[in-house]
C-alpha positions in Angstrom: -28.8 59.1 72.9 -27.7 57.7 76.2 -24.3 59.4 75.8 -26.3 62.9 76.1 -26.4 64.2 80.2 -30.1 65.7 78.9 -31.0 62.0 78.7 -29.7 60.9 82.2 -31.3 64.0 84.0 -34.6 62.9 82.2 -34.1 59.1 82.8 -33.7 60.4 86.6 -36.8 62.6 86.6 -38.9 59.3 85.2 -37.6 57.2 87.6 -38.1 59.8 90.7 -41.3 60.1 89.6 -42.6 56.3 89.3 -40.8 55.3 92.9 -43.6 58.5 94.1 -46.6 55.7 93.6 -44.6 53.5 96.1 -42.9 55.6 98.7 -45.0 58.4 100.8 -44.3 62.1 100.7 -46.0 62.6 104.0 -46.7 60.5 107.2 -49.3 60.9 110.2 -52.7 61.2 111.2 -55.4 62.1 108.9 -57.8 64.8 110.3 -61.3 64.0 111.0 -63.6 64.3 108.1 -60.9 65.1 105.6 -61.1 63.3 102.1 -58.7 63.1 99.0 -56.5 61.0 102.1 -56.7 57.6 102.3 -54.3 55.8 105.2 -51.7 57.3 107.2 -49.4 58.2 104.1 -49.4 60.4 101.8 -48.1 59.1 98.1 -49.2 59.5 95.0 -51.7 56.7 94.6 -53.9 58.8 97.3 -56.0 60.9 95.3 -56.9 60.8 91.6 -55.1 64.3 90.8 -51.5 63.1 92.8 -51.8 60.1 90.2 -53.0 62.1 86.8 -49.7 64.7 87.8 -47.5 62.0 88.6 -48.6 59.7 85.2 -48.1 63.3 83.1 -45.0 63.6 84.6 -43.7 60.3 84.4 -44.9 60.3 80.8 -43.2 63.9 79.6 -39.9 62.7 80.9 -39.8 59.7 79.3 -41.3 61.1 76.1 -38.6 63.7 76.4 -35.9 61.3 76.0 -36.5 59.9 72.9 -37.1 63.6 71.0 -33.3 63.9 71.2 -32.8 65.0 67.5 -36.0 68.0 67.9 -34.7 70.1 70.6 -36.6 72.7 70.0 -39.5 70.6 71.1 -37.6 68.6 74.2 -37.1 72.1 75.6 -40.4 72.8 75.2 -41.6 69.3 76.9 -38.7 70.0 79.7 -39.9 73.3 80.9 -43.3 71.7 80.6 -42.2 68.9 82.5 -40.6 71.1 85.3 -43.8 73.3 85.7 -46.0 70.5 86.0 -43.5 68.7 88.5 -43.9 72.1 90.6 -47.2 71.9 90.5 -47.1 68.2 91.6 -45.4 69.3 95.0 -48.3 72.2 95.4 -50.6 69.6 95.0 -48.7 67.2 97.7 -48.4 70.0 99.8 -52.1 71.1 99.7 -53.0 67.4 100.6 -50.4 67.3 103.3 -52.6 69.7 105.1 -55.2 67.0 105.9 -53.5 65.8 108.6 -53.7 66.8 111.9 -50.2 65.7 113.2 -47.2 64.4 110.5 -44.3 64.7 109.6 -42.6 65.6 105.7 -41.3 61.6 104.4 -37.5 61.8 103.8 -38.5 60.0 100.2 -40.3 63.3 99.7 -36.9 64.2 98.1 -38.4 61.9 95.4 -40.2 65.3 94.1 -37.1 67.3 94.3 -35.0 65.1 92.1 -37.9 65.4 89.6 -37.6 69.3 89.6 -33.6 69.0 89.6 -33.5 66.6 86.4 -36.0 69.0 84.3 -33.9 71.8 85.4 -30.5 70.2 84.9 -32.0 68.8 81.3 -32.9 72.0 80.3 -29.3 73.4 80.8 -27.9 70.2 78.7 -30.3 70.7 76.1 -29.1 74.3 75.7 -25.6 73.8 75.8 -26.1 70.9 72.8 -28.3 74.2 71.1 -25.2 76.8 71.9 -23.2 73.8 70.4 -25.1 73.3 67.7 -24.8 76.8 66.4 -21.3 77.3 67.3 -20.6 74.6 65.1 -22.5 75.9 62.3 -20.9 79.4 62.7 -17.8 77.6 62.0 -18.3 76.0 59.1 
């Protein structure tokens, strides 16, 4: 299971996504009257939606990792994964506009290595399916 670079690019994405309730994706001042911000940065712990994206995340990679003998259904929870990640950086970025003056955190990346290991994932779990029947083919 560990062997498997599907696992690692998961194991990545889970542990992205957990250091997001600790470091902020954005920094500054918060806008008069805004709410869904609380303090000057932005991380996931802000707003009950950044934490109920970031838990479903967190919890469909590591979920991921252990399917390793279906992979019909790890692909499935991957590209899941990698839509709802997207949607996790809309969501950041929506919320980043309720500050009046900021800038983007450099742990921001945080979000972009979740993206990256669903996407990279999703190629090793293909290439173990193209194996697969390759294998089969042969016998």
């Amino acid at each position: 299971m560990i062997q498997r670079k599907q696992t690692l690019w998961l194991l990545l994405s889970a542990i992205s996504s957990g250091l997001t309730f600790k470091f902020p994706f954005y920094s500054g001042v918060v806008a008069p009257g805004t709410t869904g911000v609380e303090g000057p940065e932005l991380t996931a712990t802000d707003n009950i939606y950044l934490i109920l994206l970031t838990v479903l995340v967190l919890g469909l990679s590591a979920v991921t990792i252990f399917l390793f003998k279906d992979r019909k259904k790890q692909i499935r929870l991957s590209l899941l994964g990698l839509v709802t990640s997207l949607g996790l950086i809309a969501v950041y970025w929506v919320y980043s506009r309720n500050f009046s003056a900021g800038n983007i955190a450099i742990t921001a990346l945080l979000t972009l290595l979740i993206v990256i290991g669903f996407f990279f994932a999703i190629q090793g779990i293909r290439k173990d399916q193209k194996l697969i029947r390759d294998l089969d083919r042969l016998r």
